[in-house]
N, C-alpha and C positions, 0 to 999 in steps of 0.2 A: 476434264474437270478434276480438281485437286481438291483433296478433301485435308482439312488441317483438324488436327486433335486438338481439342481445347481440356484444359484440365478442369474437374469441376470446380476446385477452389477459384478459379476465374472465373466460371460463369456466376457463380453462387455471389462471390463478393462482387462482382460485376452490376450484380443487382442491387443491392443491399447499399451499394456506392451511390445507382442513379437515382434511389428512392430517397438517401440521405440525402444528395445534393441538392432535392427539391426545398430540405427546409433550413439545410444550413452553410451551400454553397461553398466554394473552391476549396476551404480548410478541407472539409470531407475527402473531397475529390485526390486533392493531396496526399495524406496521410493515409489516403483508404490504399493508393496505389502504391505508396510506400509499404503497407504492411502485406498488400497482395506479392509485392515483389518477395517478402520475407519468407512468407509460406509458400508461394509456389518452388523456392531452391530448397525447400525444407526436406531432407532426405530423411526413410527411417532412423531411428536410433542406431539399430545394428551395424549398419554403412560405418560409423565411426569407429576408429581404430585403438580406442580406450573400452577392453573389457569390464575393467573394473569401476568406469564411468556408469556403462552401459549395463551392469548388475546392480550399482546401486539405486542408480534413477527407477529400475525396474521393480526393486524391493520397496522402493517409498510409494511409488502408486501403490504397488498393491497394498501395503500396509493401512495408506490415507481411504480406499474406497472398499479395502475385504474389513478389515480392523476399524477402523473408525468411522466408517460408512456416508464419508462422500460420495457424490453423484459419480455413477461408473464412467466412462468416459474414454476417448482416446487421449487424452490432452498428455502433453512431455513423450511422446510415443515419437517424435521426429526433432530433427534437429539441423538449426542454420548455422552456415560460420559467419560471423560478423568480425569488422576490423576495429572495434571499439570494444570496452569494459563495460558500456550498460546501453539500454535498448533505444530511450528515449528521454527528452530534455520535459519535465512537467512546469506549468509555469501556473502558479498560485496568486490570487490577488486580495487583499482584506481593505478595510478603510483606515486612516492613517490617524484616527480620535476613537479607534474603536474596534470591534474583533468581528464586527460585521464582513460575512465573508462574500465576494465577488464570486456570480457565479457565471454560466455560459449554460444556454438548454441545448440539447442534442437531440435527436431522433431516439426513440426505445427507453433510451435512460433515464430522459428527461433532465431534469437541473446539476450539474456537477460542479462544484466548489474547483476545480482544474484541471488543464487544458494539455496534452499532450501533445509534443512535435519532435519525430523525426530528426529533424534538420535544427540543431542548436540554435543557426544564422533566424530561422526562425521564431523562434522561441523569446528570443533578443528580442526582435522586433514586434513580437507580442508585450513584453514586458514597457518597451520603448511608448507601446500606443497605450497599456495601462496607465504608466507614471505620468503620461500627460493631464490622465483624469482624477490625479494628485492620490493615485494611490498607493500602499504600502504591496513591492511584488517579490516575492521568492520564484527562482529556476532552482530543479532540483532535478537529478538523473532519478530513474529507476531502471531496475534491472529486468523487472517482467510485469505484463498487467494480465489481465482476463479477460478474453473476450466474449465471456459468459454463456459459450455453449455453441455462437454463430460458427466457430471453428476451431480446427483442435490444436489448441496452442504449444508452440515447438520449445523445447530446449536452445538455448544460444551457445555458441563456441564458451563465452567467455563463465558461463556458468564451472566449465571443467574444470576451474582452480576453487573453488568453492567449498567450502569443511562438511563434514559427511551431513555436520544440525543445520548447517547453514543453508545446506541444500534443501533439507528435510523442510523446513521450516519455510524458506519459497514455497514448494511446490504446493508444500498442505494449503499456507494464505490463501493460492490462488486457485486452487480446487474448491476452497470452502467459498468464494465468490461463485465459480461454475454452480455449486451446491445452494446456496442461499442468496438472493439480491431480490430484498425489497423496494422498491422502486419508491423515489421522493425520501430515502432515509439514508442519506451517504456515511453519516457518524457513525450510526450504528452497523452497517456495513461494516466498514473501516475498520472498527474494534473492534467488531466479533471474528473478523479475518484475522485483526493484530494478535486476538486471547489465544483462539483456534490453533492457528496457523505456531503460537511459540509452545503453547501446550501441548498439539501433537505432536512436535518436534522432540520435546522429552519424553514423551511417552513412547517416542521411537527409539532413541536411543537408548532409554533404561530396557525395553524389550530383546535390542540388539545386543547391546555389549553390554550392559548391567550400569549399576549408579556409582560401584565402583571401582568403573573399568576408567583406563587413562582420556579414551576415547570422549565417555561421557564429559567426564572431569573436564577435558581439552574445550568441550563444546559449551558448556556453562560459564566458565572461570571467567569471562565477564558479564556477565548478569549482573551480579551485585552495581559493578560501576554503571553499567546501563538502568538500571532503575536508578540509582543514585540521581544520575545527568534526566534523566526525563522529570525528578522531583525536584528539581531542581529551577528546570525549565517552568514548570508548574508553578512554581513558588513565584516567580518573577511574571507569569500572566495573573498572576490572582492580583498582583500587586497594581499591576497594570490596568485592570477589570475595577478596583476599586476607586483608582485616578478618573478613570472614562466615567464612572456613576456621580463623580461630583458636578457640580453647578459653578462650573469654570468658564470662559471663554475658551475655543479652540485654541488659539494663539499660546495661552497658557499652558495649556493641556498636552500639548506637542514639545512647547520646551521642558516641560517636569518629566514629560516622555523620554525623553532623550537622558536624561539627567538621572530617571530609576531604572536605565538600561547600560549608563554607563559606569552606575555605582555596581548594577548586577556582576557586570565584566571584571571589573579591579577586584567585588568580593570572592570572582568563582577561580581568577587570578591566583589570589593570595592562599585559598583555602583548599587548591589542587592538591596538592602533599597528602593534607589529611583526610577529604575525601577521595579520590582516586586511587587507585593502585597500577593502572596504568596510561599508555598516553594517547589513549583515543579519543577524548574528549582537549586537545591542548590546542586546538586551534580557536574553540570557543572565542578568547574574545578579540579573534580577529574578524570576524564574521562581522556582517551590515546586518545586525539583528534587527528585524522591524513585524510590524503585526502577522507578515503572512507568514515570516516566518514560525513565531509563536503558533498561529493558530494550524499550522498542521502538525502541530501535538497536542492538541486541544480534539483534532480530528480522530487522530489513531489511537488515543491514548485516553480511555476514559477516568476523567479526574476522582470518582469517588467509587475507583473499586467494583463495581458494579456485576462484572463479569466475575471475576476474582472470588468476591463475595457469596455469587449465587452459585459457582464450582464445586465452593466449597459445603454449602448448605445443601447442597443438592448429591453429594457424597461423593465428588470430585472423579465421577463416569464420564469420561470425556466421549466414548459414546454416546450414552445416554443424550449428553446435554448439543449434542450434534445434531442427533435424530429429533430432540426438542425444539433445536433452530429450524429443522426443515420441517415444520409443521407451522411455522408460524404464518400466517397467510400473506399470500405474497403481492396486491396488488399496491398495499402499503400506502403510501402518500402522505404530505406532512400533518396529518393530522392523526393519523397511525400508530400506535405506540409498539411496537416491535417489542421491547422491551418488558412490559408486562405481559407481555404473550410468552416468552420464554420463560421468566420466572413462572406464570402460570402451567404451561406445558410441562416444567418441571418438578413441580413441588406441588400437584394437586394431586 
């Protein structure tokens, strides 16, 4: 008799696979064994042949859970090589008169605004079965998600070309989801990961090299143009939010659509020079700008400040306002307000 070692990350996800399959069938089954494939070649960190990869990944954990007091955890502790630049294809869907966003319910997490796959050929073909149901769809890479604690999620190859913030700023995002996920509350998720996650990024780097080290400097020097491009983006959904509220016909509503997204293009066009200072935003208006694209910066991107505001009021303790997220009760649901709970936890 032959006895065969099984790793626990197979039995564990093995489970977790047959129980999902029961409510959301072969997607699961797929994906789940695609990502069990990920993690089981997942070797330590140390096995890699980059020191100074393998110091600094080591110094931002501990910074993001001794310093800033994320949930402890193994998570970035191993590491996959992959033959791609990012992990997974995400596919987004909204309504094509409106910013109502398409969702998909899961097992644990319940309703998500987007659908991850592996396999791009896939993702296409998700995209293919939405636009038939005449909606507006965005595909968009990501580079890492969370798998909020079920297991300890690995560094990828393609992370090791990655800027010391830019690293920084991954790993905090997606430790502050291991640390915080209200369930039925994805927006506010989203942006307290987006605030969290860029906030403890500079608070790492002004710790490390100071604010004016080249370093820091290196890691900032576009911000400016990034908030610019996100208020910008903002500007053109308000515009859009105010077409979708009149007492139009569809019919109309779709051609005037087209029409303040193609004047948006020629303005962001023409006014590059003097907003921008560099060219990471110059593909804009080649892009098939449509709602779902807009609405996942509606997602990550709180329009009135919000987080910002209460940082600051709250005397800009990015621990403090960490340890206040992790008290907000977690069963959450959409009738939940996540949001005055922090402000409350903070400033009472």
């Amino acid at each position: 008799m032959f006895l065969v070692k099984v790793s626990p990350i197979i039995i564990t996800a093995a489970f977790l696979i047959v129980i999902c399959c029961l409510f959301s069938g072969c997607y699961t089954l797929k994906q789940g064994f695609t990502m069990i494939g990920y993690l089981n070649k997942a070797v330590p960190l140390e096995k890699t042949d980059d020191e100074d990869f393998i110091k600094l990944v080591n110094d931002i954990r501990n910074f993001a859970m001794e310093e800033l007091g994320l949930k402890m955890s193994k998570n970035y502790t191993r590491y996959v090589e992959i033959n791609r630049n990012y992990l997974a294809a995400v596919v987004s869907a909204s309504a094509k008169d409106s910013f109502k966003r398409h969702e998909w319910k899961f097992p644990v997490v319940g309703s998500m605004p987007y659908k991850g796959f592996f396999n791009i050929e896939d993702a296409r073909k998700e995209r293919t079965k939405l636009e038939k149901k005449d909606l507006d769809v965005w595909i968009r890479p990501v580079d890492a998600f969370s798998t909020l604690g079920w297991f300890k999620d690995p560094l990828y190859s393609y992370m090791r070309g990655y800027s010391k913030g830019k690293l920084a700023e991954l790993i905090i995002h997606e430790l502050v989801h291991a640390t915080v996920f209200i369930k039925g509350q994805v927006k506010f998720n989203e942006e307290l990961a987006e605030f969290i996650g860029a906030e403890g990024a500079r608070v790492y780097m002004e710790s490390r090299f100071g604010k004016d080290s080249e370093e820091y400097i290196k890691a900032f020097s576009s911000e400016a143009d990034s908030k610019k491009y996100v208020a910008f983006i903002q500007e053109l959904t308000a515009q859009l939010e105010i077409l979708y509220s009149q007492e139009m016909n569809r019919e109309e509503k779709l051609k005037e659509k087209e029409r303040i997204i193609a004047a948006a293009k020629e303005r962001f066009e023409d006014e590059y020079e003097s907003r921008f200072s560099n060219d990471n935003y110059r593909n804009f208006s080649a892009l098939q700008v449509n709602n779902a694209f807009l609405e996942l910066y509606r997602l990550y991107y709180a329009e009135d400040n919000f987080f910002i505001d209460l940082f600051e009021k709250s005397g800009q303790d990015i621990r403090a306002f960490i340890a206040a997220a992790k008290s907000i009760t977690k069963k959450g649901g959409p009738k939940s307000n996540p949001r005055r709970q922090l402000e409350n936890n903070l400033l009472q």
